[in-house]
C-alpha positions in Angstrom: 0.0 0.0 0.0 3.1 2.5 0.9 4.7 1.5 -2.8 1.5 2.3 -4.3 1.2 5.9 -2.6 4.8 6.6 -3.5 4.5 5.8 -7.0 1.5 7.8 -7.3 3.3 10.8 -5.5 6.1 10.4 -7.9 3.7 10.2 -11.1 2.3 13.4 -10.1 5.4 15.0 -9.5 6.7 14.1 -12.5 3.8 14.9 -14.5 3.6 18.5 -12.9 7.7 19.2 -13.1 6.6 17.5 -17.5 3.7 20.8 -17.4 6.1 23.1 -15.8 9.3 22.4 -18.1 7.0 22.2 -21.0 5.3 25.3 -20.4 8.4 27.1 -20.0 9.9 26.1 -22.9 7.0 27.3 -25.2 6.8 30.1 -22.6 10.4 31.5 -23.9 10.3 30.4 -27.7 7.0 32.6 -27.7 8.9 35.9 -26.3 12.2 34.8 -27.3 11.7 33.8 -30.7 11.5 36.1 -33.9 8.3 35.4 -35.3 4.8 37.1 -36.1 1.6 36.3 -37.3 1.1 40.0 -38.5 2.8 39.9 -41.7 1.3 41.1 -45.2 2.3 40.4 -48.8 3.3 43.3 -50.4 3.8 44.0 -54.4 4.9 47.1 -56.5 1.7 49.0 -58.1 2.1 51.0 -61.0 -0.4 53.6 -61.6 -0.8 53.7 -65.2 -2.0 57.3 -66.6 -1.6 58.7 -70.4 0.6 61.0 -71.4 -1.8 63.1 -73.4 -5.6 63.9 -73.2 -8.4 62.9 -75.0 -11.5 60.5 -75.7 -10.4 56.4 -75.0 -10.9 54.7 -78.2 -10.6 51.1 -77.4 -9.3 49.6 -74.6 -7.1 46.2 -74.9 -7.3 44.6 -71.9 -10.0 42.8 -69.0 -9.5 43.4 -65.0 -7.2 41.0 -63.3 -5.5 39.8 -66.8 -1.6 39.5 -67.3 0.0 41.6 -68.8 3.4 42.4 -70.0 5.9 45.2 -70.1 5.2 46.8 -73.9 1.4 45.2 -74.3 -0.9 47.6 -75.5 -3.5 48.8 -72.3 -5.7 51.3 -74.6 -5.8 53.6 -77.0 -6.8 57.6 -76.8 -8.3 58.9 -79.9 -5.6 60.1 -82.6 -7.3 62.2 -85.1 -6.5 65.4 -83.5 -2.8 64.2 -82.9 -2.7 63.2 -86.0 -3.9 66.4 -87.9 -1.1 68.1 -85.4 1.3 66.3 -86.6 0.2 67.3 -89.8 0.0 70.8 -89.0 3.4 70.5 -87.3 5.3 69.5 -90.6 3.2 71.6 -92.4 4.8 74.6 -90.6 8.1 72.8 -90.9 8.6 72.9 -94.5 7.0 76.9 -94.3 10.2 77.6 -91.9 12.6 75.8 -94.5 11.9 77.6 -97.0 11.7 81.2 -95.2 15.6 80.0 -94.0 16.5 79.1 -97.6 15.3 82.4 -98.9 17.1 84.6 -95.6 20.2 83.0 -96.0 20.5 83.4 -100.2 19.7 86.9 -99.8 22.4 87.1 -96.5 24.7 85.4 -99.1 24.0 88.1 -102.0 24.3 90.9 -100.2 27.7 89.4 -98.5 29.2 89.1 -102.3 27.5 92.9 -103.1 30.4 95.9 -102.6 30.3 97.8 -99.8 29.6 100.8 -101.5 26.5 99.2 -102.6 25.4 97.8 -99.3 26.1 98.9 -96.1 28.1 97.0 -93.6 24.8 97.5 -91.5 22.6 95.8 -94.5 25.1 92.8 -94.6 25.1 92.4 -90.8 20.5 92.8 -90.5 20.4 89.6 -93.6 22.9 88.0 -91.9 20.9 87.7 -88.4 17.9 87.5 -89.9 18.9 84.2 -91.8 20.5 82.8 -88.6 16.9 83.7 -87.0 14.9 81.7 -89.7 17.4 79.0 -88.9 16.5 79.1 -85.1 12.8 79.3 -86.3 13.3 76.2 -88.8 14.8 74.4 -85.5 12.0 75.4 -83.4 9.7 73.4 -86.0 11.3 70.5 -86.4 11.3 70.5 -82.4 7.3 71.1 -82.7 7.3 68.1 -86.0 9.0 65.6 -83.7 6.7 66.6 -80.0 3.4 66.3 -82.6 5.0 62.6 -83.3 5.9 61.8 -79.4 2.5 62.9 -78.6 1.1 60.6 -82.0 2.6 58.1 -80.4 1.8 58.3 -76.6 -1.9 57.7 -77.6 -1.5 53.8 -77.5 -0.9 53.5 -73.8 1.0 50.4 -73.0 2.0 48.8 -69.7 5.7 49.2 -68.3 6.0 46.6 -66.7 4.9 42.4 -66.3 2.3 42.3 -64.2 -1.8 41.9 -63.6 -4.2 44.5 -64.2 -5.8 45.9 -60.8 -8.8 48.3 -60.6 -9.4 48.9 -64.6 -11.3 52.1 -64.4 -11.5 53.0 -68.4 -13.7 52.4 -70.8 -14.6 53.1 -74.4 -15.5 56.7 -74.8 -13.9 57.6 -71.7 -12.4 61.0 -71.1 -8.7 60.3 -70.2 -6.8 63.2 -68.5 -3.1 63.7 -69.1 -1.6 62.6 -65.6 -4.7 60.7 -64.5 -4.4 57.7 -63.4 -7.3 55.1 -65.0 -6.1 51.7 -64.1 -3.0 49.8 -61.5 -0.7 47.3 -62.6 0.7 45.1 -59.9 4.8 44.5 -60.6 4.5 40.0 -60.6 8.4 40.0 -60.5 7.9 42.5 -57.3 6.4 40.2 -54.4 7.7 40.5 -50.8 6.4 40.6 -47.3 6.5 43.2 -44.8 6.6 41.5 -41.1 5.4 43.9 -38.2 7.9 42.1 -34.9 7.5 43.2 -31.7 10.1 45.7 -30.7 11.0 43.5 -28.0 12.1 40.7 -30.8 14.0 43.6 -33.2 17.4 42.9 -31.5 16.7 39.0 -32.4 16.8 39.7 -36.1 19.5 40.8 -38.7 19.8 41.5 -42.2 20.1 38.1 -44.3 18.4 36.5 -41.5 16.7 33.3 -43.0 13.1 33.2 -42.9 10.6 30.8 -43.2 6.7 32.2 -44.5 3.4 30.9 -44.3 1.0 31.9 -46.0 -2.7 32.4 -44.6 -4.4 31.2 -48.0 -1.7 28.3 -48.6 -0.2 25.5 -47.0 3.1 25.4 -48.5 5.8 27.5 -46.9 7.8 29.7 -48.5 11.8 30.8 -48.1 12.8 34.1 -47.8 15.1 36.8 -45.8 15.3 39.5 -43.9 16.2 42.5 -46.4 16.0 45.6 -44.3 14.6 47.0 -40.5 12.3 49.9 -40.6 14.2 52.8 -38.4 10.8 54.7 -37.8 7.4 54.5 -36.7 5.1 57.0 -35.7 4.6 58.1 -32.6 1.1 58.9 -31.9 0.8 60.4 -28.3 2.8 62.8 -29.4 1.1 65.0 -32.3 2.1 68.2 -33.3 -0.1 71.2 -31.6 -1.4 73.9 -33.4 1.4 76.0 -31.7 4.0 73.8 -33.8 4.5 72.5 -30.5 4.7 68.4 -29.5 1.0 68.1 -28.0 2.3 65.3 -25.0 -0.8 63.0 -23.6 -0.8 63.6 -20.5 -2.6 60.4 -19.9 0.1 57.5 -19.0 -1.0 53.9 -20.0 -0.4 51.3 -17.2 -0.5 48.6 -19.4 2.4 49.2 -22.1 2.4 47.3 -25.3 5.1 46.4 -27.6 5.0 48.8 -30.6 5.4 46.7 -34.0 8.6 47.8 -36.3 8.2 46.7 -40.1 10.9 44.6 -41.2 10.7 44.2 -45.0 11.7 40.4 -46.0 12.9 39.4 -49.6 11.0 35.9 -50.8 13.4 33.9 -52.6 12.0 32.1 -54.4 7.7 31.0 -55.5 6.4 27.9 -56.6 4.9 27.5 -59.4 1.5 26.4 -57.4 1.8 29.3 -54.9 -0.4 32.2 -56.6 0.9 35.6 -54.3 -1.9 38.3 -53.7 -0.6 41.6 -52.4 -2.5 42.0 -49.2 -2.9 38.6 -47.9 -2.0 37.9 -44.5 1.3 35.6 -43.8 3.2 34.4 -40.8 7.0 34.8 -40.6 9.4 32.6 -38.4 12.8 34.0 -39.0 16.2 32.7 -37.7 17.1 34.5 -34.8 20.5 35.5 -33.6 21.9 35.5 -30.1 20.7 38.1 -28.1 23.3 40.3 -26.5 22.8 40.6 -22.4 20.2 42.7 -21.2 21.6 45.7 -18.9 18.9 47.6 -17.1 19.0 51.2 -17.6 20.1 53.8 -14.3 18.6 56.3 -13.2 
């Protein structure tokens, strides 16, 4: 009866020392270790506006479809660019022929004696050929924006990627500057991790990391690229004074602010589709941490 009561004593002990060791192992991998479930995919958007104004004419593409870097995206109406261009040359050939006849009379009047023409004379054909020459420039500059501009009405994308938020359409006024549909980079995928700042001096650049995404079961690789070295600090907003406007409310309970860390993914499987916005976690390799000192008074 005595061997049974010790062995049950010891059982329990040792089941209850098990709990303890094993909660305080998972105890100090949570706040030791460099992880976080607040993570988001992240892409490069382009904001695709044309360079010159006028009614769409057709539009190439559908929402969501690939895309790549040279494709047509749509068309702005080029009649009126067209007939500018024509203008433009029209204009051109007006200007070389002004210059021709400036610089034959510049060249008689050079050959002419000077008692004859005046030094003065000579000098008056002579600038007024080299200003028909600056005016013949001046057109060919105009021939050459009319064609840029010609050309800048077939809007094409700059980049391989999918077509986000297509907000054109046939007969569609398109502003110069204005942006009427996104184009998210493909070859422009990475994650930006928000770690505790308690877990910062657990990371470093190059750091290997290990992400899972929320809509996928197949983790990715990746690394630690860069450390944000700012966040903002909102109890402490700028008066209308130009002054700092300090709460003067102190929070008991102080929570861990989140630093961005920006992490590179190495490589995606072919299977793994990214969307930028999707949530992710990130388990990155930590370093060892330096000893904590407590800070004097």
């Amino acid at each position: 009866m005595k061997l049974q009561v010790v062995v049950r004593f010891v059982f329990t002990i040792a089941i209850f020392a098990t709990a303890i060791f094993t909660g305080k192992k998972l105890w100090d991998r949570y706040m030791d270790s460099p992880w976080t479930r607040d993570a988001k995919v992240r892409a490069d958007v382009v904001n695709v506006a044309a360079d010159v104004s006028g009614l769409v004419d057709r539009v190439a593409v559908k929402d969501n479809q690939l895309v790549h870097k040279g494709d047509l995206l749509f068309v702005i109406d080029r009649e009126r660019y067209a007939l500018a261009l024509s203008q433009a040359k029209a204009r051109l050939s007006a200007s070389r022929a002004q210059m021709g006849m400036k610089q034959q009379e510049a060249e008689r009047r050079a050959r002419v004696d000077v008692a004859v023409v005046s030094v003065e004379n000579r000098e008056n054909a002579r600038s007024q050929a080299d200003a028909a020459e600056a005016a013949c420039q001046e057109a060919a500059v105009a021939v050459e924006t009319a064609e840029l501009n010609l050309k800048r009405t077939e809007v094409r994308s700059p980049v391989d990627g999918y077509i986000a938020n297509l907000n054109v359409h046939r007969g569609d006024f398109a502003s110069a500057g204005a942006a009427k549909l996104a184009i998210v980079d493909k070859n422009s995928f990475w994650v930006y991790g928000y770690f505790e700042e308690t877990k910062i001096r657990l990371l470093h650049v190059g750091a290997p990391v290990e992400i899972r995404l929320l809509a996928s079961d197949r983790p990715l690789k990746g690394h630690v690229e860069s450390l944000a070295r700012g966040i903002s600090d909102h109890d402490n907003p700028v008066g209308r004074e130009l002054l700092s406007d300090v709460n003067p409310i102190f929070n008991w309970v102080r929570l861990a602010q989140r630093v961005p860390v920006r992490i590179a993914i190495d490589n995606v499987p072919k299977s793994v589709q990214l969307v930028a916005g999707t949530t992710c976690t990130v388990i990155a390799k930590p370093r060892p941490s330096p000893p904590y000192r407590q800070a004097t008074m």
